[in-house]
C-alpha positions in Angstrom: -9.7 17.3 -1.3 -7.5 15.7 1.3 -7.4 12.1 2.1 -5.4 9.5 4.4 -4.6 6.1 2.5 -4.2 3.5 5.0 -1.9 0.1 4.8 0.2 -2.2 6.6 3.4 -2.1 3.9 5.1 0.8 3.1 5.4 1.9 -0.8 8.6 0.1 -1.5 7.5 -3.1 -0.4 7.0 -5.7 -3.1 3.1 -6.5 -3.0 0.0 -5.9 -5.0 -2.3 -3.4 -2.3 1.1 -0.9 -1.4 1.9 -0.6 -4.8 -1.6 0.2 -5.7 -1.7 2.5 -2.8 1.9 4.0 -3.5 0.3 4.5 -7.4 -3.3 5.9 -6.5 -1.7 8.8 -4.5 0.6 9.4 -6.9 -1.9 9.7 -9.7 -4.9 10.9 -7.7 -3.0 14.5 -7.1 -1.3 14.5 -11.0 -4.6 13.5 -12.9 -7.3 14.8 -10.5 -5.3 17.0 -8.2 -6.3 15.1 -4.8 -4.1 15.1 -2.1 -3.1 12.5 -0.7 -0.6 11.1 2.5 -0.1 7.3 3.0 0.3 6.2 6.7 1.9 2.7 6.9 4.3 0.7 9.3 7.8 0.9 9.5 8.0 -3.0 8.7 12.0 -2.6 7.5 12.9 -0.7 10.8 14.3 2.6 9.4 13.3 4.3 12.3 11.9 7.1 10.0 9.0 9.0 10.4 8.3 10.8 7.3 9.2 10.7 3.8 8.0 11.9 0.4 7.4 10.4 -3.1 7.5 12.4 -6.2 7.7 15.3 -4.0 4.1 15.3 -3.9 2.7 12.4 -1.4 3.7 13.0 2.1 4.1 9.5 4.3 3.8 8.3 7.9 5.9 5.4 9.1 4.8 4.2 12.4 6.9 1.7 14.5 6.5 -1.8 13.6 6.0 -4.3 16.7 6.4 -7.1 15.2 5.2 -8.8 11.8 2.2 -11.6 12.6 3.3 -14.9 10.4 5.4 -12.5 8.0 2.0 -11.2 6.6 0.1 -8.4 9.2 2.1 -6.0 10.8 1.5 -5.4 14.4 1.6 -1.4 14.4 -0.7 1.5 16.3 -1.9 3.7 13.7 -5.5 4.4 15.6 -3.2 6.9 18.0 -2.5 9.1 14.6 -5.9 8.7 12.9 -7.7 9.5 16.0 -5.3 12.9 17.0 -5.4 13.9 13.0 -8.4 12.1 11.3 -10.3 15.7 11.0 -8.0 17.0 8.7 -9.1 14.8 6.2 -11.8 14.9 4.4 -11.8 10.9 3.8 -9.6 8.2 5.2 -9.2 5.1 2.4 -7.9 1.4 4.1 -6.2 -1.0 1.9 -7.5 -4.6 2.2 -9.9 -5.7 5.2 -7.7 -8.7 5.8 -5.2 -6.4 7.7 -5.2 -5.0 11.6 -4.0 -1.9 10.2 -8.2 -1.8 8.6 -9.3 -2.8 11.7 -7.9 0.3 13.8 -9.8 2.7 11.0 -13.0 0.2 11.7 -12.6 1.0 15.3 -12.0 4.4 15.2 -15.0 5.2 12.3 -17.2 3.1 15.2 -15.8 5.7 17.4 -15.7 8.7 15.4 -17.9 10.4 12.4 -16.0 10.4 9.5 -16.2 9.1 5.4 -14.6 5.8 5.4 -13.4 3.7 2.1 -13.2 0.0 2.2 -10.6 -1.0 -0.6 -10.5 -5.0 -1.3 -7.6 -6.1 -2.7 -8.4 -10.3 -2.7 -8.5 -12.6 0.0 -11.8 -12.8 1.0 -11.9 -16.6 -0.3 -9.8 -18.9 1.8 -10.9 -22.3 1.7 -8.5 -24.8 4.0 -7.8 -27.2 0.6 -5.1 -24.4 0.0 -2.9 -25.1 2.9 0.2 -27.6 2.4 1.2 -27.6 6.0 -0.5 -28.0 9.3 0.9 -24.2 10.7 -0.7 -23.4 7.2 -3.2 -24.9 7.8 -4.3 -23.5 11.2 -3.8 -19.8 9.7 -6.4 -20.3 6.9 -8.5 -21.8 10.0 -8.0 -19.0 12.2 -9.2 -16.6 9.6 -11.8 -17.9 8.2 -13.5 -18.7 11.6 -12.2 -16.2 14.0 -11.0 -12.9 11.9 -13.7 -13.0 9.2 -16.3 -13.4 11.5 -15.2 -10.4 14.5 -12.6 -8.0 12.9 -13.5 -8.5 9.4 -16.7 -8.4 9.6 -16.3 -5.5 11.7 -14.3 -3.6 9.2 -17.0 -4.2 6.3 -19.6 -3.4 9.0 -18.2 0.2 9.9 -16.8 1.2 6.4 -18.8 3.6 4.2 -18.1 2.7 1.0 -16.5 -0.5 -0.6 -14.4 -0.3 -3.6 -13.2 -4.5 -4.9 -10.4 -5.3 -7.6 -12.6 -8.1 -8.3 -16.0 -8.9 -9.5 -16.0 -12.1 -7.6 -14.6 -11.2 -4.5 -17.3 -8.3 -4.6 -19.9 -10.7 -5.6 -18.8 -13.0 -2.3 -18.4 -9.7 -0.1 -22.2 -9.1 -0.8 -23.8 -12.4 -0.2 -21.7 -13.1 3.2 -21.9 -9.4 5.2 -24.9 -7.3 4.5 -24.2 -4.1 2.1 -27.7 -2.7 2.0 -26.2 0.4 3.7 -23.7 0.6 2.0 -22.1 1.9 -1.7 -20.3 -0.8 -3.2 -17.6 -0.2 -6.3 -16.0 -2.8 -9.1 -13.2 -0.6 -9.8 -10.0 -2.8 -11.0 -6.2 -2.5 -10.3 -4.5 -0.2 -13.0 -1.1 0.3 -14.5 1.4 3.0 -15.8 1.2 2.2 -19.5 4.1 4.6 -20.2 6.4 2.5 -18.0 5.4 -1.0 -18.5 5.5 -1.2 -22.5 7.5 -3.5 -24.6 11.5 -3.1 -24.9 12.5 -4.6 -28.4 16.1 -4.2 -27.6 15.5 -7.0 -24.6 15.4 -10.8 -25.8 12.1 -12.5 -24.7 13.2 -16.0 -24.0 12.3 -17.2 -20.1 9.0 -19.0 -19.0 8.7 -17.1 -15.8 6.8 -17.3 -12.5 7.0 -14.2 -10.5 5.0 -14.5 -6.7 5.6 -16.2 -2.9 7.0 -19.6 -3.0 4.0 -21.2 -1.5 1.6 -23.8 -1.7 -1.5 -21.0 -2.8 0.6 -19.7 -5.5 1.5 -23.1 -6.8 5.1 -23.1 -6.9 5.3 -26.5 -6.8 3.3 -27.0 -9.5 4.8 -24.7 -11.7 8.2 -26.6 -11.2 6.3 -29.9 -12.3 4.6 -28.0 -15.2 8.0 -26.8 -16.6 10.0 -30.1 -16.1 6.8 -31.5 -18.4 7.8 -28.8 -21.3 11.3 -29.2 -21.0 11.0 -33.1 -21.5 9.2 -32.0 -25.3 11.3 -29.0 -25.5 15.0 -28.7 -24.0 15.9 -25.5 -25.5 13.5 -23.6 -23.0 14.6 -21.0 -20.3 12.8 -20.3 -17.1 13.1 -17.7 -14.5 11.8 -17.8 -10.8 11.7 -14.3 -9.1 10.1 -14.8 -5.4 10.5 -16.2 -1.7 8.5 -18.4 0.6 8.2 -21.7 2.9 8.9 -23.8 -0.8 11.8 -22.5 -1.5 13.9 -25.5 -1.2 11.5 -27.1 -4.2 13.0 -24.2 -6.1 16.7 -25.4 -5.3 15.7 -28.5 -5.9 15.0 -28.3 -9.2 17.7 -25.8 -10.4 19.7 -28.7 -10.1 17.6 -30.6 -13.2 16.2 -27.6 -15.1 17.9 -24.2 -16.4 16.3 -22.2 -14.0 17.3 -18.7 -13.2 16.4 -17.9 -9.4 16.6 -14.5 -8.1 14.8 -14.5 -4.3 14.1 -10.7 -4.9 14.4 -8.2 -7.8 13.6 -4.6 -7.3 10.5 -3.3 -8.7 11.7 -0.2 -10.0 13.1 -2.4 -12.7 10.6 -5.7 -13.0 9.3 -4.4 -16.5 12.7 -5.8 -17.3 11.4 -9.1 -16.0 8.4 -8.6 -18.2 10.3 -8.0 -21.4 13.0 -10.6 -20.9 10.3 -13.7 -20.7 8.4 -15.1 -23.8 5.2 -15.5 -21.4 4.2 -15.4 -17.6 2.9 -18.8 -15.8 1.0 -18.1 -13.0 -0.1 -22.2 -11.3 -1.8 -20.3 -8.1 -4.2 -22.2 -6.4 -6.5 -18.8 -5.6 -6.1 -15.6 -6.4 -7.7 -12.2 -6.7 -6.7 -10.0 -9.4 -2.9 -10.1 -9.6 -1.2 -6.9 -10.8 1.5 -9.1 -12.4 -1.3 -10.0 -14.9 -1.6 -6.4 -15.8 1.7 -5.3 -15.5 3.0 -8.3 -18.4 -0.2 -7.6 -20.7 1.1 -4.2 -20.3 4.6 -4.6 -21.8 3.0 -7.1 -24.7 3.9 -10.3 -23.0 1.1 -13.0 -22.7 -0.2 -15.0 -19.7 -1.0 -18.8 -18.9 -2.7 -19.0 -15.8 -5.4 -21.4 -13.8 -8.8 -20.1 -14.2 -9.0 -19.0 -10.3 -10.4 -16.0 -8.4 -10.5 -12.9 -10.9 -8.1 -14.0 -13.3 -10.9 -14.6 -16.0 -11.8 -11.0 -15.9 -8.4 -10.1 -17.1 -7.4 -13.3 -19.6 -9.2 -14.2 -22.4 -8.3 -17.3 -24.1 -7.4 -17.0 -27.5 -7.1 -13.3 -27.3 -4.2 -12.3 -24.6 -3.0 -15.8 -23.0 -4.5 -18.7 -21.9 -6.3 -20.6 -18.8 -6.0 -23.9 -17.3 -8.5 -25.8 -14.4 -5.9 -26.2 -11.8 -6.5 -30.0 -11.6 -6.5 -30.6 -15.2 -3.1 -28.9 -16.1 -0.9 -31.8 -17.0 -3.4 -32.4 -19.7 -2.6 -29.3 -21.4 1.2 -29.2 -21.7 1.0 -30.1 -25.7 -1.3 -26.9 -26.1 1.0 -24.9 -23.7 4.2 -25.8 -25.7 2.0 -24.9 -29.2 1.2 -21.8 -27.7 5.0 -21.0 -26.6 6.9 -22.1 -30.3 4.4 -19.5 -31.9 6.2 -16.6 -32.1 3.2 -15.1 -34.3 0.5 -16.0 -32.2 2.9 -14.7 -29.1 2.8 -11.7 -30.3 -0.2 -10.8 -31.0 -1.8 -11.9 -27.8 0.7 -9.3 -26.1 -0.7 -6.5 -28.7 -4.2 -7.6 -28.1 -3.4 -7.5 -23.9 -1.8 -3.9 -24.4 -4.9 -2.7 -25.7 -6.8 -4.2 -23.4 -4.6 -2.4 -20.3 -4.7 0.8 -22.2 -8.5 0.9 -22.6 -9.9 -0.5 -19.5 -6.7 -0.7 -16.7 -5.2 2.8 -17.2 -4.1 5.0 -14.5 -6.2 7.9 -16.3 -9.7 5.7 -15.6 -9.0 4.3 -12.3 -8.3 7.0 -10.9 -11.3 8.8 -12.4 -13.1 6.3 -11.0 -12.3 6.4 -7.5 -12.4 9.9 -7.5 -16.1 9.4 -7.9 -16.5 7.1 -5.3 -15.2 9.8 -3.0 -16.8 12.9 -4.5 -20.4 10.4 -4.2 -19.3 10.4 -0.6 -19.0 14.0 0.4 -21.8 14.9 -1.2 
């Protein structure tokens, strides 16, 4: 079996559907001996047009125009799917939210081919999530313009859909019609031999690891920590990430001990992982981060508001710990019990290991979707 994975960054780009994508292909050809090629932009400008990963996935970069708001990637990908698409036996699109899905919508409208829908979050935008009024207008624009022509066009002409999340599934179904359609709960996985715990590293940050944006919460995390630190001075935080709020971020280095570091390279971040006591996530929506996964992974436990998929993954009492995103200031005494408990601490990072390695594993996933395509061809 042959198949095209579709999407908008390439594999070394720091976000949660290329280095899914980047991963699948890598593990669909070593655990169920799928081949797979990726075709993405050329978003960095490198001016390449092929390269290979692990010697064994095969890439197309295709020449960025330009980058829409920093998030889609203006890039013509339907000339190469339409010349090559037959030597394929499936073409798989990461996230519906991207024009790069839409040009594989088009061209399946077009063309007779199997056609895998994979939704990676952002299916739920509500407008109370923007801080700005250019912020603003974007959540407007796709909510009433995208989601109604080109998304709805993308779910329309897909085949099969395969969601990260239960909820975003559970939304997908009751706003575009999926009678004709196979639909998949399959989640995001990890590589539990890389991301493990390092007892060699000292665990001693608080650390928030994502966009510095009003969704993700940054500014609320930087309230939430100068809470803690006012009980608690002896605490460490780290802030690993970029956005419109960054000057919040600069802001408060000047009062708290904050480490900042606008990018780190992912080949290394189970570093990040090993080197913080827990990970704080204060975003205002989500899907189903793979920083979640990634820190349960390496043993290190979560505190997060209860939003979008997260509750799938976190279980209170049991790996980390949740918070209604307008009531956190009411739990910073439980938040600070939570962080002095070494004990405790550690054993919701042993309980969240075994929870990646049973459910979130490279060796099920990838099972999994191999099913969705085999159900497909035949």
């Amino acid at each position: 079996m042959k198949v095209l994975q579709v999407n908008p960054y390439p594999p070394d780009h720091l976000g949660g559907s290329e280095i899914f994508c980047k991963n699948l292909s890598i593990n669909l050809k070593k655990k169920r001996n799928i081949d797979s090629e990726i075709l993405t932009s050329d978003v960095f400008k490198r001016k390449i047009k092929n390269d290979l990963i692990e010697e064994s996935v095969k890439v197309h970069y295709k020449r960025c125009y330009h980058n829409l708001w920093g998030k889609n990637p203006i890039v013509n990908m339907y000339s190469f799917m339409k010349k090559n698409y037959q030597k394929y036996d499936l073409i798989h699109a990461h996230s519906y939210i991207f024009f790069t899905s839409a040009q594989c919508a088009l061209l399946r409208k077009m063309r007779k081919f199997p056609f895998v829908l994979h939704i990676h979050g952002g299916v739920q935008t509500p407008l109370s999530l923007s801080s700005n009024l250019i912020e603003y207008f974007q959540l407007l624009y796709k909510r009433s313009i995208f989601d109604k022509i080109i998304g709805k066009l993308v779910i329309k002409n897909s085949d099969s859909i395969i969601s990260v999340s239960k909820k975003d599934l559970d939304f997908v179904r009751q706003n575009y019609d999926l009678s004709n359609k196979a639909y998949y709960y399959i989640p995001n996985a990890v590589d539990i031999e890389r991301f493990k715990r390092i007892d060699t590293i000292n665990r001693r940050f608080i650390t928030f690891i994502g966009r510095l944006s009003y969704i993700k919460g940054i500014d609320i995390f930087i309230e939430v920590i100068k809470e803690l630190y006012k009980e608690d001075n002896t605490l460490k935080f780290l802030i690993i990430g970029n956005g419109p709020l960054k000057n919040l971020v600069e802001k408060a280095k000047k009062e708290l001990p904050i480490t900042y570091k606008e990018y780190f390279p992912y080949e290394k971040i189970e570093k990040v992982y090993n080197m913080s006591k827990l990970i704080m996530l204060t975003s205002r929506f989500e899907g189903v981060p793979t920083t979640i996964l990634e820190s349960l992974a390496c043993e290190t436990p979560v505190i997060s508001s209860n939003v979008g998929g997260v509750s799938e993954i976190i279980k209170p009492k049991e790996n980390g710990f949740l918070f209604k995103i307008d009531k956190i200031f009411q739990e910073t005494d439980n938040m600070l019990k939570l962080i002095s408990n070494e004990k405790t601490l550690n054993n919701f990072g042993k309980n969240g290991r075994n929870l990646i390695k049973k459910e979130f594993s490279w060796e099920k996933v990838s099972e999994d979707i191999e099913k969705v395509y085999r159900n497909m061809l035949n």
